[in-house]
N, C-alpha and C positions, 0 to 999 in steps of 0.2 A: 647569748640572750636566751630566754625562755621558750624552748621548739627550737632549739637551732641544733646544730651538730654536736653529737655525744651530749645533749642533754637528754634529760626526761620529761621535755613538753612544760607545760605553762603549771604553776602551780594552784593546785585544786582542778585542774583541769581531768574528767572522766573520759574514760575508755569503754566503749561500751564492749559485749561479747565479741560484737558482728567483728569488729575491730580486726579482729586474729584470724579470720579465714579465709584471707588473702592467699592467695599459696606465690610464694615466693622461691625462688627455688636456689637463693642465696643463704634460705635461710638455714640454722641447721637441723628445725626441724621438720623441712621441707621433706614430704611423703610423695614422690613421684606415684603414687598407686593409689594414691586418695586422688580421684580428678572429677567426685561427687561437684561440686561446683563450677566444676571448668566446661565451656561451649566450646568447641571448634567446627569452627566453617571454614571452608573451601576460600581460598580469595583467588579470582580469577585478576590476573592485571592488567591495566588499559590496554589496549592495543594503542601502538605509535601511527602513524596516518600510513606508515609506507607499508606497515604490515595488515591495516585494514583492506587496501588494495589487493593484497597479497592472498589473502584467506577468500574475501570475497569475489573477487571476479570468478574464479573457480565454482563456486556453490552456484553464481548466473550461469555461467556456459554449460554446468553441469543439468543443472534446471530446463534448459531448451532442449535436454536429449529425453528427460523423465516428465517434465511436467507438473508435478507434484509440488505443489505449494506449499503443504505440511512440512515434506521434508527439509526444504529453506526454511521456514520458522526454526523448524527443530535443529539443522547446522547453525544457524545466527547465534541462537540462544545461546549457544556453547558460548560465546565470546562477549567480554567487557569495552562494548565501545566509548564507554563512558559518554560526553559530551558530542560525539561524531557521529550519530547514527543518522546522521544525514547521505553520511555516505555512503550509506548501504544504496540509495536512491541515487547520487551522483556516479556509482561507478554501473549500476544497472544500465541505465538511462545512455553512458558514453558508450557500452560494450553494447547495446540496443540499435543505437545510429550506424555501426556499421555493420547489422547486419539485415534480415529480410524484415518485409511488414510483419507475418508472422511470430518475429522472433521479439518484435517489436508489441505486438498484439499481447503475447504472453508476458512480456515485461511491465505494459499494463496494466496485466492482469494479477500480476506479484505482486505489484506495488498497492493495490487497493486491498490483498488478502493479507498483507504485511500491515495495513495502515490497523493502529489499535493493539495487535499482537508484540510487533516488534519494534515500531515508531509510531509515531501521531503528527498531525497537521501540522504543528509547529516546524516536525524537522524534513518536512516536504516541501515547505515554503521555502525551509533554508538551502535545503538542497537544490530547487526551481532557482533562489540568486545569485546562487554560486555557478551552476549552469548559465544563466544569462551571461556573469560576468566572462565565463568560460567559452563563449560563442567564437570569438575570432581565433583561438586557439582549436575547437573541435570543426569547425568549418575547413581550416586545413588539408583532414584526413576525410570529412561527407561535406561537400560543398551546400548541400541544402539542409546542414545542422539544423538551421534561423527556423527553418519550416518543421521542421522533424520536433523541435523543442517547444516550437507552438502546438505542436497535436497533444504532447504527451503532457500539456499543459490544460489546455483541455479538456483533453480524456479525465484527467485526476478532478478536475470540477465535476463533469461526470458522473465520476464513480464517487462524489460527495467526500475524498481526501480532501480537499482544499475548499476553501469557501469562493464563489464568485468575486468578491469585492478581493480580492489575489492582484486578479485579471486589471477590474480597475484601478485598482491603487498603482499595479506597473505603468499603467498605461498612460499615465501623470506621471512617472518617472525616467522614463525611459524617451525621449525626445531622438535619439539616433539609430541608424541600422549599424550593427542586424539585431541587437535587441530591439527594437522599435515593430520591426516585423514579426516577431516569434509574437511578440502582446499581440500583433494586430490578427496574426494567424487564429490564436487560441479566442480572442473576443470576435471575430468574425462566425467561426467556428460554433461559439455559444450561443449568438444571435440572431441566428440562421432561422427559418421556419423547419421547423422540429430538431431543433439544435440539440438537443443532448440525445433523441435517439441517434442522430447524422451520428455524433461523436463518439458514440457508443460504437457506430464501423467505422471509424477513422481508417481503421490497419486493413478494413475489409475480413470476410468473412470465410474462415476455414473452419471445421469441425472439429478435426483431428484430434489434440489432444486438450480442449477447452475444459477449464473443472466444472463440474454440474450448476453449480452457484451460478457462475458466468453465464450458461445455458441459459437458466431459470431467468436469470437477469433480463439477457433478450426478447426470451419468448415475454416476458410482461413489456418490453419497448412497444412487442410487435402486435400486441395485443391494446395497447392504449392508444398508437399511434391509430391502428383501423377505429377503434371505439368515435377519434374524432374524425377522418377521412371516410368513414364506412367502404371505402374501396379492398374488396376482399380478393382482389388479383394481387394489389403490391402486398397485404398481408400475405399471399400465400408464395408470392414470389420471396418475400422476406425469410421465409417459414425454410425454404426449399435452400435458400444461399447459407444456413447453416449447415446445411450438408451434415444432419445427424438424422436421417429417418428413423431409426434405432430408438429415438428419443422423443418422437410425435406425440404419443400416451401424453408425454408432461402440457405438453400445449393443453390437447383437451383437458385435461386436467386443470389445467390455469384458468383457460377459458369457463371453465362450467363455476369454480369457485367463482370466479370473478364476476358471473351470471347472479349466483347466488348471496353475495355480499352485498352487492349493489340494489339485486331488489327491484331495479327500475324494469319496466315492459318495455320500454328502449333499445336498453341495455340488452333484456333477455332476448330478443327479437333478432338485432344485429348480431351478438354471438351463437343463435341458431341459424342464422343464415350463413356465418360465416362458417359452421363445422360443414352445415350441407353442400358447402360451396368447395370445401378442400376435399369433403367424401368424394363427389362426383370425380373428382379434378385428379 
């Protein structure tokens, strides 16, 4: 028939130019040295779930020696997780539980500088239900999984990875322990009076290797929390349990914009009291 094999196509049927510059390389006048039209890209291939494991845990454990959050964006990126980059969060988050708050603190802290760069909400939430489901199997190895997966549940509402209604829509789903308790941890947790500064120290506060961002982050908790308490002892005891005096300039810093944005004599008045309160101090 007309177009089918060892014919010459439909009768009156046109060809245009474009037609011929295909490059085939069956054909015989295929020019391996004409590759004017040809694009070649890189094709990275999925990773299989066993070898996601494999690559990543490595880059977490590696992470807790360096600290550098750039550099995990920048190993991730090498790799095509295709549909699974939930897992980049599920295998942190397990390798997290068994080690210190700290180690746990910075895991936190990945997963919020990751969130946008290298995953989005969606695969944070996937990875939060697969951890629930996952609760009586990592309970095993840290007996207070339930708890530990309610904070880092929290925390990521927190640090605005996740949206609050997360929390409530589990909280409707989940009717048993120990998921039942990780929801109740994480919504206790937010509902607190000054709930998301609290959660903002869930892990507690070391200095050590915290990214600037994180810093900057606190100093405005601790800066908005005094604005409504006016108590300039727990700001400045707040100020002091970061343990970066190296880093005080930024406060005032914060503080004096914060004076001048606002505009309010309030405002200006409590943030002059509170630098004169930490100078004497």
């Amino acid at each position: 028939g007309a177009g089918g094999k060892g014919t010459w196509g439909k009768i009156c049927e046109v060809y245009s130019d474009g037609d011929g510059d295909y490059l085939d390389p069956n054909d015989p006048n295929y020019d391996s040295d004409n590759m004017e039209n040809c694009k070649i890209e890189a094709i990275i291939p999925v990773l299989e779930e066993d070898q996601i494991e494999q690559y990543v845990k490595p880059i977490v454990t590696e992470y807790y020696e360096h600290g550098n959050t750039e550099e995990v964006i920048d190993s991730l990126q090498e790799f095509n997780f295709g549909d699974q980059l939930y897992m980049i969060v599920v295998i942190a988050i397990s390798v997290a539980m068994e080690r210190k708050n700290a180690n746990r603190e910075m895991t936190s802290v990945l997963i919020s500088d990751l969130y946008g760069h290298v995953f989005h909400q969606a695969d944070i939430e996937h990875a939060f239900d697969v951890l629930l489901e996952m609760l009586p199997d990592l309970m095993l190895d840290t007996p207070n999984a339930d708890e530990l997966l309610g904070n880092f549940i929290a925390r990521a509402v927190a640090d605005d990875c996740i949206p609050p209604i997360y929390v409530k829509r589990n909280k409707e789903k989940y009717t048993e322990k120990p998921h039942k308790f990780s929801i109740e941890v994480a919504n206790d947790l937010l509902t607190s009076k000054h709930g998301l500064i609290n959660v903002d120290r869930i892990w507690g506060f070391t200095g050590g290797m915290r990214p600037v961002k994180y810093l900057v982050k606190q100093m405005h908790s601790i800066l908005e929390e005094y604005l409504v308490s006016n108590l300039e002892t727990d700001a400045g005891s707040n100020l002091n349990e970061l343990e970066v005096p190296h880093f005080h300039h930024e406060f005032v810093y914060e503080a004096i914009v914060k004076a001048i944005e606002d505009s309010k004599e309030t405002t200006i008045d409590k943030i002059c009291a509170l630098l004169k309160y930490l100078f004497d101090s």
